[in-house]
N, C-alpha and C positions, 0 to 999 in steps of 0.2 A: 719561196713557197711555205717553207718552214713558220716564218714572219707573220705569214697570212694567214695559217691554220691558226699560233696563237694569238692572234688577235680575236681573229673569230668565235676561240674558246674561251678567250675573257669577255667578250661583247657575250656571251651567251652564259656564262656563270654569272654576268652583272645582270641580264636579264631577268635570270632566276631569281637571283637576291632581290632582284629589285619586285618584280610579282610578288615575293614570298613576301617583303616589306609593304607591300600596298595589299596585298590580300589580311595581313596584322591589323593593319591601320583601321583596312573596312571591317572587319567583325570585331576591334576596340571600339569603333563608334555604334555600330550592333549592337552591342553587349550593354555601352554605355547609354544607348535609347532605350533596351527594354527594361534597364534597371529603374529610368527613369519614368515608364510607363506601365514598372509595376506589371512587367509581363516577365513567366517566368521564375515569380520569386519563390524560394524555400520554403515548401507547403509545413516541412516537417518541422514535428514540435519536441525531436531532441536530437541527435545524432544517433539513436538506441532507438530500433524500432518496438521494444518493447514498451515503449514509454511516449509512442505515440498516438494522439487524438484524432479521431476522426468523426468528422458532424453530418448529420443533425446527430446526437449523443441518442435521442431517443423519438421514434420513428412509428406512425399508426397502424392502429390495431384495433380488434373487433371481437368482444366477449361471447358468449355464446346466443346470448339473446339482443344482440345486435349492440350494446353499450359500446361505443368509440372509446377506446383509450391509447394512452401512450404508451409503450415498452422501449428498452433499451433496445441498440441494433449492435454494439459492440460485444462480441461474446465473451470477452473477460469479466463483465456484469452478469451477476445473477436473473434471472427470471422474476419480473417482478413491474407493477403497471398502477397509474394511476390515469383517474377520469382525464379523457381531452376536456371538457366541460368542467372545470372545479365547480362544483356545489358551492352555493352560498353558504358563508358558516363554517365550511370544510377547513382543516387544519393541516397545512400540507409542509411538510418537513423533509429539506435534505443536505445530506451529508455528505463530505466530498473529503478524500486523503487517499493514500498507500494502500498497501497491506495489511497493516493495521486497521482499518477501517472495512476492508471487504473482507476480515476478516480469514487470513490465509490459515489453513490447517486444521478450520470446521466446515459444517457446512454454514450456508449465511443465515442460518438459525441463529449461531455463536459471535454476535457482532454488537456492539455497544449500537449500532442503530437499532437493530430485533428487539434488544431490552428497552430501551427506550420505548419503544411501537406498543410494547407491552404493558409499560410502567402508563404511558398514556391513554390506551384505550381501559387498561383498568381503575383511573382515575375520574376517566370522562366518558362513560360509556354509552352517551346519546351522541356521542361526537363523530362526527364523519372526519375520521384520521387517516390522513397517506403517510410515509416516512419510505422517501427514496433514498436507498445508499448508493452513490455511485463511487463508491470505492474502488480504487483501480489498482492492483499491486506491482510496484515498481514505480509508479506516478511522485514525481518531483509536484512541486509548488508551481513552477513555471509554466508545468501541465493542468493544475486545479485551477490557477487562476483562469485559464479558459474557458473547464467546465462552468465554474461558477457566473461568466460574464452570461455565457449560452440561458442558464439556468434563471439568474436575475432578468435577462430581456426575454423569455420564450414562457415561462412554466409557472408562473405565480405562486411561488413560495412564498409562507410564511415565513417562516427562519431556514438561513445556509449555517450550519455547522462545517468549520473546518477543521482537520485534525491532519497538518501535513508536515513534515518535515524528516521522516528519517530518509528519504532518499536524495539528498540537495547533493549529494558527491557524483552519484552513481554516474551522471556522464561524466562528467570531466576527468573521473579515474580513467572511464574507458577511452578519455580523448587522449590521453596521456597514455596508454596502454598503447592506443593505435602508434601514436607518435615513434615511442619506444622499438615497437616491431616493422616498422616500418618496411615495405620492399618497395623499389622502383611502379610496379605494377598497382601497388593500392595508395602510392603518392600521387600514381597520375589519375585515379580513381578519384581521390579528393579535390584533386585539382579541377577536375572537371563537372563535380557534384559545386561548387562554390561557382559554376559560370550561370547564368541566367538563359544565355544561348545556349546551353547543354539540356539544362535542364525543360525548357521551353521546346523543342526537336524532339527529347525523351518522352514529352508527354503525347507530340503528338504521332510518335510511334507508335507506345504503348499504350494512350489512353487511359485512364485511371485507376490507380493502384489501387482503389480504399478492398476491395475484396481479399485480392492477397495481402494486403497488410494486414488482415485484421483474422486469419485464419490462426486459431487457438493454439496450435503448434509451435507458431513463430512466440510466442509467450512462454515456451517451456521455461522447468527450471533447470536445465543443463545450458543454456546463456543467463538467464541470470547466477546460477551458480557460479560460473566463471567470473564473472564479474564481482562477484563478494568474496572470490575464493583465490583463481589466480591473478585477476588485475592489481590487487594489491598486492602482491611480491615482487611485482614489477616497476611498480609506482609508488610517489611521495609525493607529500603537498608541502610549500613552505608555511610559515603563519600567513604572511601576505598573502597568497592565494586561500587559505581556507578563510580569512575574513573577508578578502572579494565575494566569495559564496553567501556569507553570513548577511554582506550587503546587500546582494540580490536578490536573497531570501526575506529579506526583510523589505525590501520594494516589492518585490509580488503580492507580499502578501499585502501590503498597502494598495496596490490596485485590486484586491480582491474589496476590500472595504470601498474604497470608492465606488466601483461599480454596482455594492450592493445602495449604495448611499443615493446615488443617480436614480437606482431603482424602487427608493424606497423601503429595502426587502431588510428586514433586522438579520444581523449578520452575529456567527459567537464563534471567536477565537480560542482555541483549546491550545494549551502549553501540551507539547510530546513527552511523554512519560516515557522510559527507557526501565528496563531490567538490572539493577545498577547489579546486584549479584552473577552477572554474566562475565564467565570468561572465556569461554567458546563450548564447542560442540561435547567438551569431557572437559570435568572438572582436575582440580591438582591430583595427586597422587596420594596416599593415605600419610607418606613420610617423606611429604615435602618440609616439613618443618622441622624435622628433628635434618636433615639434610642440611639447609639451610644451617643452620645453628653450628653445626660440625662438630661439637664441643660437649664433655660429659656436662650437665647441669642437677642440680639436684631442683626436683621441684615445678610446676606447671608454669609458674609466677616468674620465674629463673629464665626458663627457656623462654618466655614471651616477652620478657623483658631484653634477653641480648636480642631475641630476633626482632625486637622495633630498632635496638641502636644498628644495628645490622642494613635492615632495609633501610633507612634512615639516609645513611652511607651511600647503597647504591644507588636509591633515586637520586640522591644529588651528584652523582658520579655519571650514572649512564644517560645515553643518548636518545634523543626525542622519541625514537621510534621504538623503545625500549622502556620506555618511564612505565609507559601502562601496566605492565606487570609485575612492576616490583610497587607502585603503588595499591595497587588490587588486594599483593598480599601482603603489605602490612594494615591496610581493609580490615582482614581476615585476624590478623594480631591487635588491633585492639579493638573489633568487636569480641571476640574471647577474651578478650581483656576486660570487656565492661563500657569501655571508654565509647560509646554509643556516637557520641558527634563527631568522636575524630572518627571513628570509622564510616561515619556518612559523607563527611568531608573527603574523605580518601578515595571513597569508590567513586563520589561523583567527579573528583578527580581523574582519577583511571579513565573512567568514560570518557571524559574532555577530553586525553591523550590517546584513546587508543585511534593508531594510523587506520583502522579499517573504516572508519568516519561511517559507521551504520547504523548508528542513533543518534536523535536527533540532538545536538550540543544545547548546554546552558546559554551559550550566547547568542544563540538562534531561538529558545523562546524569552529570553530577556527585550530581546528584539519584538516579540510576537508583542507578549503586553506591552511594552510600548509602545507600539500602533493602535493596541486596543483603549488605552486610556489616552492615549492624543486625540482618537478621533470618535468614541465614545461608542466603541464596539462591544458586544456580551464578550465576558471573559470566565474562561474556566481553567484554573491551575490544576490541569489534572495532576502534574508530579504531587502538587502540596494535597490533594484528595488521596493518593493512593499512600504517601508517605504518612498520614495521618494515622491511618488503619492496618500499616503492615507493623511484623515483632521490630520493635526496636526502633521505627521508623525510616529501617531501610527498605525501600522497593525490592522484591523479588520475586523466587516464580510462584510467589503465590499470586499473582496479579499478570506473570507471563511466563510461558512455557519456555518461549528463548529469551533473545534478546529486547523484541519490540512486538513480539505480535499476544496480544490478552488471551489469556485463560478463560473460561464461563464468569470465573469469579472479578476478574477487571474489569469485563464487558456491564458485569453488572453493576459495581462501583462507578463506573465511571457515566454510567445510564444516568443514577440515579442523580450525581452531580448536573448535567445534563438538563434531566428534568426541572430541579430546582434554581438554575440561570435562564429556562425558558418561564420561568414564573416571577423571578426575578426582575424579568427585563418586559413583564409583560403581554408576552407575547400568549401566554397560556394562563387563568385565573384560580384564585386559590380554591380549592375544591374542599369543604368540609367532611371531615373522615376519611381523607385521603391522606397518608402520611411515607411520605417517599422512601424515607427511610426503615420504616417498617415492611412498606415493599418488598424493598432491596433485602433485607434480613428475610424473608417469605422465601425469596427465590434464590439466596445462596444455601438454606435448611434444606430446601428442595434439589440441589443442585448437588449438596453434601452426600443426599440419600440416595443418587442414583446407583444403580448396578447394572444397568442393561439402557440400550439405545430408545427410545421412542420410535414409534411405527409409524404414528399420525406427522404428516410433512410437516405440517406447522412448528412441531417439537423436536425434529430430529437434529440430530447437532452432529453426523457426522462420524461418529467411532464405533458404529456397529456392533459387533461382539464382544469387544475390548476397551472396557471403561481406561485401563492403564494407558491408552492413546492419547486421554487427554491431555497430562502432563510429558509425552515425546516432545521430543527438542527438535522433531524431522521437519520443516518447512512444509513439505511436500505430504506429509500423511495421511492427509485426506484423501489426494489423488494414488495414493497405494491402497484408501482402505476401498477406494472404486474399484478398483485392479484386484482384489481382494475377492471381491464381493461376485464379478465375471469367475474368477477360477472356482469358489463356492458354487456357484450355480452351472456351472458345467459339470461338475463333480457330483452333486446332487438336486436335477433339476425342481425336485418337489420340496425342497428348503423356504419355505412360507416366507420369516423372517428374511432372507438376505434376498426375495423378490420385492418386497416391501423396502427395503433397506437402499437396491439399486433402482427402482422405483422411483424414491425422495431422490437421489441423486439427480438422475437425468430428468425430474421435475424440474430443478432450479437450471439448469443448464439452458443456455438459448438452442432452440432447434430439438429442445429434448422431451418433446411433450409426447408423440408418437410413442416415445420408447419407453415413458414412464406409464403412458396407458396400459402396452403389454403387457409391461410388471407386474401393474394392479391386479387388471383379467387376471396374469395366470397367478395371482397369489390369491382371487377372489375362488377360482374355480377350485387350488386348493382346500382352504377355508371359506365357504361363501357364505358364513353368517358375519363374521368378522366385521365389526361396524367402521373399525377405525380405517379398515383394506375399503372400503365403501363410499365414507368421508371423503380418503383421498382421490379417491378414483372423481367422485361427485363434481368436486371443487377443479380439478383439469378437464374435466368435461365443460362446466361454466365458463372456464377462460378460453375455450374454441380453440386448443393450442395443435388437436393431435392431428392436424390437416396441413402442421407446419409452421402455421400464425403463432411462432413462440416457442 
């Protein structure tokens, strides 16, 4: 009896096994049909849903007097629309990168696209000019080359400007971060995001994500923060893996030129200009250098001379993940020393080295122009623009407030650069008494003498009350000076200026036309002769937005 019971509980565990092996077998060959039928595959365009695309990018719309246009549908973009119908003649320009590009920590008044819009319609003032930026903050290359394919086959650009490259790390830190923390529960998470059968079920549970994914929220910067802040303490790249990046980065971006080339569309590659004076969030300490030195010296010459043999020492001693700042500060010792090239040499060193890899590397635009002169794309060295015109010809925050994102004054440098490669190459003609650079000298005098914010939307840049916001180092402080500007107007609702102020904000915001109307009203009802509270009111009335369209 005994005999018969195990038999029959082996004849039934081999049953099992054996189901469980033929049930394997048939969702192997499952998995294997829809992988090959293209059903099911990986809609997403990173592992970081902050740095995902979702299309059409820009979706119809209707002015107030029935004109058809397009706007964007992703709310990380600004508020902002050009004709469905491009006009004959029309000059239609757009821009595609990072943060840098959309301009993180103004409002999108303070964007090397604005200045440009500017430099051009004051050049060409019979011209029928669009200039979309579709800057996105956090967007890799991987991510722009999509925009730009969408944009070269849908939207009849004249010229795509691209300005992409400080974020080429940002996922693979995080994939390496994931890897590092890893628990049983978010291994079978992955496991099961990587099946086609998973993903193909999920969809048709849930139906399409694009709404929640694209909710403003999910974009904070408390995940991207973590991501520039704790994933690197956790993670290291070797050289191999950062130049695997450098090669993929430099394949995107080569399929961005193709696909403009297919289309026709003149294409200009910008080199990423970086902050080389960046050492993070706070600078050294007032007696990092006599510290350093440890030693009585007599004399300025003395002490900066043992502190080069000094640092000298430890860069060639310490370890990769360490060079970066002991390079930076002997930067710091022979620019006080005079020695101008070795201190360009050093910082741009540092940068090359520093592990937090969040600007864009020399060997990532070395790579750019070489695509741009293989396959005869606009090329604009913005590093050799901004290095031209800073002291010394080191980059710094005269041209950025941190590390990558421009000040009024780079936006407009780098405008004016900009302007003159779209004339260069054609695409714009030389306009008699128009001189670019006289311009740009007009609008950095103008930009020197402000003391107070602008009222009228078109000029508002975002720092409200407080000129000193413009050189903060805060990422985020535009979106404080918003939060700002709520507790001012709760505290005293008849505050003209900061209804006007929250006003231009939730102008540019998608969805935020309703609430900039308000503003307007009650800052008109305050002040109702006010021509500028009138203008702006006018002009959101024209674009039909406060019904929601926008």
């Amino acid at each position: 009896m005994a005999k018969r019971k195990r038999s029959l509980l082996l004849a039934n565990v081999a049953l099992v096994v054996f189901s469980a092996v033929v049930s394997l077998l048939l969702l192997g060959l499952l998995e294997v049909g829809l992988r090959v039928a293209d059903v099911g595959e990986d809609q997403r365009t990173s592992q970081l849903k902050y740095q995902q695309i979702h299309f059409p990018t820009l979706v119809p719309g209707t002015l107030a007097d029935g004109t058809p246009v397009l706007r964007p549908a992703d709310p990380r973009l600004r508020y902002q629309s050009v004709l469905r119908d491009k006009p004959e003649g029309a000059l239609r320009v757009v821009t595609f990168g990072g943060s840098a590009t959309a301009g993180l920590g103004f409002s999108p008044n303070v964007t090397f696209s604005r200045e440009l819009e500017r430099a051009l319609r004051s050049a060409y003032p019979g011209w029928k000019i669009e200039v979309l930026n579709l800057g996105v903050v956090a967007l890799a290359s991987k991510q722009v080359k999509l925009l730009v394919a969408e944009v070269a086959r849908l939207h009849e650009a004249d010229v795509m400007i691209v300005y992409s490259g400080n974020n080429e790390f940002l996922e693979v830190h995080a994939e390496k971060y994931a890897e590092a923390s890893a628990t049983p529960l978010s291994m079978l998470g992955s496991l099961l995001m990587d099946l086609n059968l998973y993903r193909f079920v999920n969809g048709l549970i849930r139906g399409p994500q694009r709404g929640e994914a694209l909710v403003e929220q999910e974009f904070s910067n408390e995940e991207l923060q973590l991501t520039q802040d704790a994933i690197i303490q956790h993670v290291s790249m070797t050289q191999a893996e950062i130049a695997e990046v450098v090669d993929r980065y430099e394949a995107n971006i080569e399929e961005m030129v193709e696909v403009a080339a297919r289309s026709a569309t003149p294409i200009v590659l910008v080199s990423v200009a970086s902050n080389w004076a960046w050492r993070g969030r706070s600078d050294l300490p007032d007696g990092w250098l006599a510290e350093l030195v440890g030693e009585p010296a007599t004399g300025e010459g003395q002490v900066l001379e043992r502190a080069r043999e000094i640092l000298d020492e430890r860069i060639a001693d310490s370890p990769a993940d360490e060079r970066h700042e002991w390079l930076f500060k002997r930067a710091l010792v022979h620019e006080r020393r005079g020695d101008l090239a070795a201190a360009r040499a050093d910082y741009r060193a540092a940068m090359n080295a520093d592990p937090h890899l969040r600007r864009a590397l020399d060997a990532a635009n070395e790579r750019l122009q070489a695509v741009a002169l293989r396959r005869g794309a606009g090329f604009v060295d913005s590093v050799a623009v901004l290095s031209s015109r800073a002291p010394g010809g080191i980059v710094g925050f005269g041209d950025f407030y941190d590390y990558v994102h421009f000040t009024p004054r780079g936006n407009v440098r780098m405008a004016a650069a900009l302007f003159d490669a779209l004339e260069e190459m054609g695409v714009t003609e030389p306009m008699p008494g128009f001189d670019s650079e006289a311009h740009a000298q007009e609008r950095l005098v103008a930009l020197e003498a402000l003391d107070s914010d602008s009222l009228a939307v078109e000029d508002w840049m975002g720092f409200a009350f407080d000129p000193a916001t413009i050189g903060g180092r805060d990422l985020w402080k535009y979106d404080k000076v918003l939060e700002e500007l709520d507790e001012r107007i709760a505290a005293d609702p008849e505050d003209v200026a900061a209804r006007v102020y929250r006003g231009n904000g939730h102008y540019f915001r998608l969805g935020g036309g309703a609430d900039a109307g308000r503003d307007y009203r009650a800052a008109l009802r305050l002040d109702p002769g006010n021509p500028v509270i009138r203008a702006n009111l006018e002009r959101l009335e024209s674009e039909g937005r406060e019904d929601g369209g926008g």
